[in-house]
N, C-alpha and C positions, 0 to 999 in steps of 0.2 A: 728211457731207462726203466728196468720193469721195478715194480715195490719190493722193496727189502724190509727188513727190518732192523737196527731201528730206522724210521723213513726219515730221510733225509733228501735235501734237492742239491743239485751242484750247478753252482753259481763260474761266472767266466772268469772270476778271478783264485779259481780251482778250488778255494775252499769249501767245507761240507756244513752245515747248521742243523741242528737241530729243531724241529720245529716248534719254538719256545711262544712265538708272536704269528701264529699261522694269519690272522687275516691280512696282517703286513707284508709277508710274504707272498699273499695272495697276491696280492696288489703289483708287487717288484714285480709278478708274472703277468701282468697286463692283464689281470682277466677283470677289469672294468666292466663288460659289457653283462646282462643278464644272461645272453646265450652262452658264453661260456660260464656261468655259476648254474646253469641247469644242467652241465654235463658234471659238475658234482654231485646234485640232487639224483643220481640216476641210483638206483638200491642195486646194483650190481657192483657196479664200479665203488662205489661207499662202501661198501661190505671187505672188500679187498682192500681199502686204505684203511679200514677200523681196525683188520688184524693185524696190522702190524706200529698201534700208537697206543697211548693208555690214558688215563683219566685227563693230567690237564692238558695234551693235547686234542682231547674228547671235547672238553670245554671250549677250547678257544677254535675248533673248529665248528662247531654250534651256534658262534658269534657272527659266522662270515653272513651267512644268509640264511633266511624263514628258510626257504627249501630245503635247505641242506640239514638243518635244524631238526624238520620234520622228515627227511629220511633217517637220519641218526635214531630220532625217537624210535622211528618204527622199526625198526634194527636189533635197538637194544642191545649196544655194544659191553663187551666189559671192560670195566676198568679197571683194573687189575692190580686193587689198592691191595697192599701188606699188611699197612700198619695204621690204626687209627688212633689217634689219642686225645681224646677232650680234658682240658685242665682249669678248674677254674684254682685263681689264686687271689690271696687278699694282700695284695701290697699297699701299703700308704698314698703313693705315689698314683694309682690304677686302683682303687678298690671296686671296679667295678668292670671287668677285666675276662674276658674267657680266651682261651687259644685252643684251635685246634690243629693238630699235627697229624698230615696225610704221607706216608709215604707209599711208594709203591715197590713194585715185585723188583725192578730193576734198580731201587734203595734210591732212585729221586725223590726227593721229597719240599713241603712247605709247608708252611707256618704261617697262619691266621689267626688276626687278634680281633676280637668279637669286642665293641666296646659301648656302653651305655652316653655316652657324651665325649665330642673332641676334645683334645686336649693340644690346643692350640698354642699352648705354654711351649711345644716341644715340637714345634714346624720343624725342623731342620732331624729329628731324631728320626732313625730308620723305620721305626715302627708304625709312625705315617703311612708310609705307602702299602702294608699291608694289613690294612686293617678297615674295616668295615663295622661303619659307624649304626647301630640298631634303635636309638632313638631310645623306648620304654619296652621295645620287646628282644630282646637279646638274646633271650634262652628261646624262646619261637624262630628266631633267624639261626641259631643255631642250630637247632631241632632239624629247619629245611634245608640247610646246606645238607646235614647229615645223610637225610633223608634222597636229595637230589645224588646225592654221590656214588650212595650204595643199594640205590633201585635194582642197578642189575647186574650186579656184583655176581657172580658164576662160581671165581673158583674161592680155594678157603682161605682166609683171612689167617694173617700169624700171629696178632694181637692186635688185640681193640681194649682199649683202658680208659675207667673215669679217674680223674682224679683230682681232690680237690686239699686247697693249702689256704689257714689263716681264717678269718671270721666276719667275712664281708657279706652281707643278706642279700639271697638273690632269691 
């Protein structure tokens, strides 16, 4: 099946996915073995699958293997982020608390919660799972996400916003 966009594989039970969990996927495809994770590493073949994904499928094909990692790097895909938004806020509840909001050109988007200490109070709350725990340095992890995101950002961005609510010292 030649690449389309957006890339998608097609499974025997007809339906189509989007590549939300690529190294899972990887995997459903048998390619176990390292000889076939070298025919991803090849910068021809990378190059043709980059233009047609965007940022966090950029990511989570970065995860599967070093190689493919290190062709990506050398690539220097774009991600094809829209919208950026960093927020810090001072609620009661989280006063110590940052989110940042990526959307992209094709209006997918996610929300990440930057947070100085778990809050194990609230296992069961959705915010769990997307959030990333920084210990004492929260604004430097956010600094390099930032930074990791929009290395090689090409085309233009349609807003990028700080914005900060309430009176929490950061």
């Amino acid at each position: 099946m030649p690449f389309s966009y957006p890339f998608m594989f097609d499974y025997p039970e007809k339906r189509r996915h989007r590549l939300i969990n690529l190294p899972e996927q990887i995997n459903r495809l048998s390619l176990h073995n390292s000889r076939s994770l070298e025919v991803f590493a090849n910068p021809l073949l990378m190059e043709k699958i980059l233009d047609g994904i965007e940022c966090f499928d950029i990511q989570c094909l970065r995860k599967v293997s070093r190689d493919i990692r290190s062709c990506i790097d050398l690539l220097k895909p774009n991600p094809h982020i829209g919208q950026y938004t960093i927020r810090h806020f001072g609620r009661k509840n989280y006063p110590e608390t940052m989110e940042a909001f990526i959307f992209l050109r094709n209006l997918f988007g996610t929300r990440i919660w930057y947070r100085n200490r778990e809050f194990t109070e609230h296992e069961d709350n959705f915010l769990v799972h997307n959030s990333v725990y920084c210990g004492d340095q929260l604004i430097e992890r956010l600094v390099n996400d930032f930074e990791i995101n929009m290395k090689h950002q090409k085309s233009k961005m349609m807003k990028f916003s700080l914005e900060s609510k309430g009176t929490a010292n950061l």
